[in-house]
Backbone as CSV, one residue per row, in Angstrom:
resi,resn,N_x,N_y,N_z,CA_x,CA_y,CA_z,C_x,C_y,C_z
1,UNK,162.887,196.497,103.994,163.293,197.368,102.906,163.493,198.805,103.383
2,UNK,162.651,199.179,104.375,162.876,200.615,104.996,164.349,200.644,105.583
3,UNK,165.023,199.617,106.111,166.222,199.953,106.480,166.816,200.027,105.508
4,UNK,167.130,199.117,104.932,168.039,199.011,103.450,167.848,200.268,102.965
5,UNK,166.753,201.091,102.649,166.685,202.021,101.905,167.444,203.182,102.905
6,UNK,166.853,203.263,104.159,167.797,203.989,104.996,169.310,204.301,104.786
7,UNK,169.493,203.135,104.700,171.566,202.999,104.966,172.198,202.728,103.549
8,UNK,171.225,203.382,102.541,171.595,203.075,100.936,173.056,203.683,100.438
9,UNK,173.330,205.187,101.664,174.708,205.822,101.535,175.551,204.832,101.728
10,UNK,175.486,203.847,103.215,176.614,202.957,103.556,176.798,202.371,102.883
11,UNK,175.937,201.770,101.989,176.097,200.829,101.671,176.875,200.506,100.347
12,UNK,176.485,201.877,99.406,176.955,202.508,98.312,178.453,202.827,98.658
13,UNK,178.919,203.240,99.322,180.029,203.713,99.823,181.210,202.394,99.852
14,UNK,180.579,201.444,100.572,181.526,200.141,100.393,181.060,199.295,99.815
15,UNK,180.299,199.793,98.119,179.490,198.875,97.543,178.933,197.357,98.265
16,UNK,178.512,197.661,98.959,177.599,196.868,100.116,176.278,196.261,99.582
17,UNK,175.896,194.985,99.854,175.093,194.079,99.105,173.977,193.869,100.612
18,UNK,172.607,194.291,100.338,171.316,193.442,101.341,170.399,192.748,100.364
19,UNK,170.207,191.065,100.611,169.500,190.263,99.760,168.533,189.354,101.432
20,UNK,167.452,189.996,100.610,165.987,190.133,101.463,165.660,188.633,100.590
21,UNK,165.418,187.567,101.609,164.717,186.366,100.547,162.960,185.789,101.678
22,UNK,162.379,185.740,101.033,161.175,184.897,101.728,160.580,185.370,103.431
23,UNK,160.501,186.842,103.475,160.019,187.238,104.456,158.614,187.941,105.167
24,UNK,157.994,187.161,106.081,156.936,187.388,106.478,156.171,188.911,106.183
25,UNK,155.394,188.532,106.420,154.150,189.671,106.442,154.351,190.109,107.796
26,UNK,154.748,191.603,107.991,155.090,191.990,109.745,153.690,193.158,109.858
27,UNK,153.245,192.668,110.998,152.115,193.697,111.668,152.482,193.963,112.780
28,UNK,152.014,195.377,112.960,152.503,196.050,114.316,153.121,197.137,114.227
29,UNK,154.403,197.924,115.421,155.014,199.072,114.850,155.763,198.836,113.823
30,UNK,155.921,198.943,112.696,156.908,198.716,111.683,158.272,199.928,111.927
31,UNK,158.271,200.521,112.386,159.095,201.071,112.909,159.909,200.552,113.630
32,UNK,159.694,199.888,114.629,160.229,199.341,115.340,161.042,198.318,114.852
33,UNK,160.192,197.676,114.375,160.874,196.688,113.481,161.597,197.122,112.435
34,UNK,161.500,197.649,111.488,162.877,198.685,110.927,164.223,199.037,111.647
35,UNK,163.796,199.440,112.934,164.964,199.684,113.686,166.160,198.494,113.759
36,UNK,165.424,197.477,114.293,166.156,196.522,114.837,167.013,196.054,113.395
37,UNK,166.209,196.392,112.384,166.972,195.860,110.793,168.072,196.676,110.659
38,UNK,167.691,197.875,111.105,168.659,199.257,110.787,169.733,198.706,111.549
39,UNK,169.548,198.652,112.281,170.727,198.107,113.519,171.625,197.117,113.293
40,UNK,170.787,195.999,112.981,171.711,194.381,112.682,172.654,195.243,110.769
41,UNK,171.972,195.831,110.268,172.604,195.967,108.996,173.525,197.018,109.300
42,UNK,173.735,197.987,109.851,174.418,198.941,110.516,175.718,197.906,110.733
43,UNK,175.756,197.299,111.705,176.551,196.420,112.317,177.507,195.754,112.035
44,UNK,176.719,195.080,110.403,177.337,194.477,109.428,178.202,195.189,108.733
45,UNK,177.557,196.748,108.501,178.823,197.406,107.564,180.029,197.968,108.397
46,UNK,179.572,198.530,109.586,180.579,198.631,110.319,181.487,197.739,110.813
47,UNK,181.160,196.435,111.147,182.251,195.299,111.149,182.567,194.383,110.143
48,UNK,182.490,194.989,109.145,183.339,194.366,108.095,184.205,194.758,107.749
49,UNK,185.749,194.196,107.307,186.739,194.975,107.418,186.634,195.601,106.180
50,UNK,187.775,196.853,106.391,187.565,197.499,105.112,188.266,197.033,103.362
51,UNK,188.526,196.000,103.604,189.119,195.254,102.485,188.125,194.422,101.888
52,UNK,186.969,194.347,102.343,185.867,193.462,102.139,184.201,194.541,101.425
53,UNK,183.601,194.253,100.713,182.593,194.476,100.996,181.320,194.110,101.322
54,UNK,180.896,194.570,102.225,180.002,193.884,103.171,178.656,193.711,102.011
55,UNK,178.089,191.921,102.567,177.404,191.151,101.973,176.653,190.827,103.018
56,UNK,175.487,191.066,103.263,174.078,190.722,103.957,173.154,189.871,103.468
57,UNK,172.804,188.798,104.353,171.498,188.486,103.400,170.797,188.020,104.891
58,UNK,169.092,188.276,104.702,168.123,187.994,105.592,167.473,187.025,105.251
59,UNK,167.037,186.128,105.551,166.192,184.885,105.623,165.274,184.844,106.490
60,UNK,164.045,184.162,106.043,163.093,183.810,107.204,162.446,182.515,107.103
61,UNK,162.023,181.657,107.872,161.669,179.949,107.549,160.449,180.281,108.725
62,UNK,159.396,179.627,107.337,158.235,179.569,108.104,158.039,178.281,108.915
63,UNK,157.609,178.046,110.407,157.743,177.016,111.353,156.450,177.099,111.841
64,UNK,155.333,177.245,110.845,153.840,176.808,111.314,153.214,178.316,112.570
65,UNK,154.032,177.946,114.005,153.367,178.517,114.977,153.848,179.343,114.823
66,UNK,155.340,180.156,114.515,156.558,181.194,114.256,157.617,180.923,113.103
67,UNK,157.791,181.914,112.878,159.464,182.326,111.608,160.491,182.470,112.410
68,UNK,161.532,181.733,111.760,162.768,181.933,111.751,163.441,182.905,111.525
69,UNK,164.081,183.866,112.029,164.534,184.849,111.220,166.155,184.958,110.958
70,UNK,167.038,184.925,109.987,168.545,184.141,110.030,169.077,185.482,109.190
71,UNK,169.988,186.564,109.870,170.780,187.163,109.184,172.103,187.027,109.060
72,UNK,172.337,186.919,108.353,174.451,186.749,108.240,174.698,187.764,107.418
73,UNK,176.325,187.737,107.631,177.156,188.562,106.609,178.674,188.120,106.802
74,UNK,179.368,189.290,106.156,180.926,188.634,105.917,181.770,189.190,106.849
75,UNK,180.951,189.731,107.934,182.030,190.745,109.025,183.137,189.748,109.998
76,UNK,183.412,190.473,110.891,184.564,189.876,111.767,184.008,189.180,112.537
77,UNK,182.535,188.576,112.558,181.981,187.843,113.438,182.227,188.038,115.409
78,UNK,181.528,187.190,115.940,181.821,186.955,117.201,182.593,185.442,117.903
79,UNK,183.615,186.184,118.175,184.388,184.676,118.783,183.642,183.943,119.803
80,UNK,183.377,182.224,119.477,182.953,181.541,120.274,183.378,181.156,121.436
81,UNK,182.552,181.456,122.774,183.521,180.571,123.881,182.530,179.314,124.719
């Protein structure tokens, strides 16, 4: 939520959507971890084209020993090779 709240201009700007569902309890630097959110969501608004508005959503799946953590959005993706 600290990022989201961070990048609330971007996001407002290209009426931009972050939907946070089922995510762990994080201990440690939370900062840090903010960052890396700041970053992947950053990413998203910047590569989405501008005819679009960018749609985020974060997921996490609990797997007993570790979480999953699954972000997507509607950007220009990365071509597979």
């Amino acid at each position: 939520t600290h990022a989201r709240q961070n990048l609330r201009q971007a996001l407002d700007e290209r009426n931009g959507e972050v939907k946070i569902s089922n995510m762990p309890r994080i201990t440690g630097n939370i900062a840090r971890y903010a960052s890396i959110f700041q970053n992947l969501i950053s990413n998203s608004i910047k590569y989405c084209p501008q005819d679009r508005s960018p749609r985020i959503s974060i997921e996490a799946e609990d797997h007993s020993a570790h979480w999953h953590i699954r972000i997507t959005d509607n950007g220009i993706g990365i071509e597979q090779t």
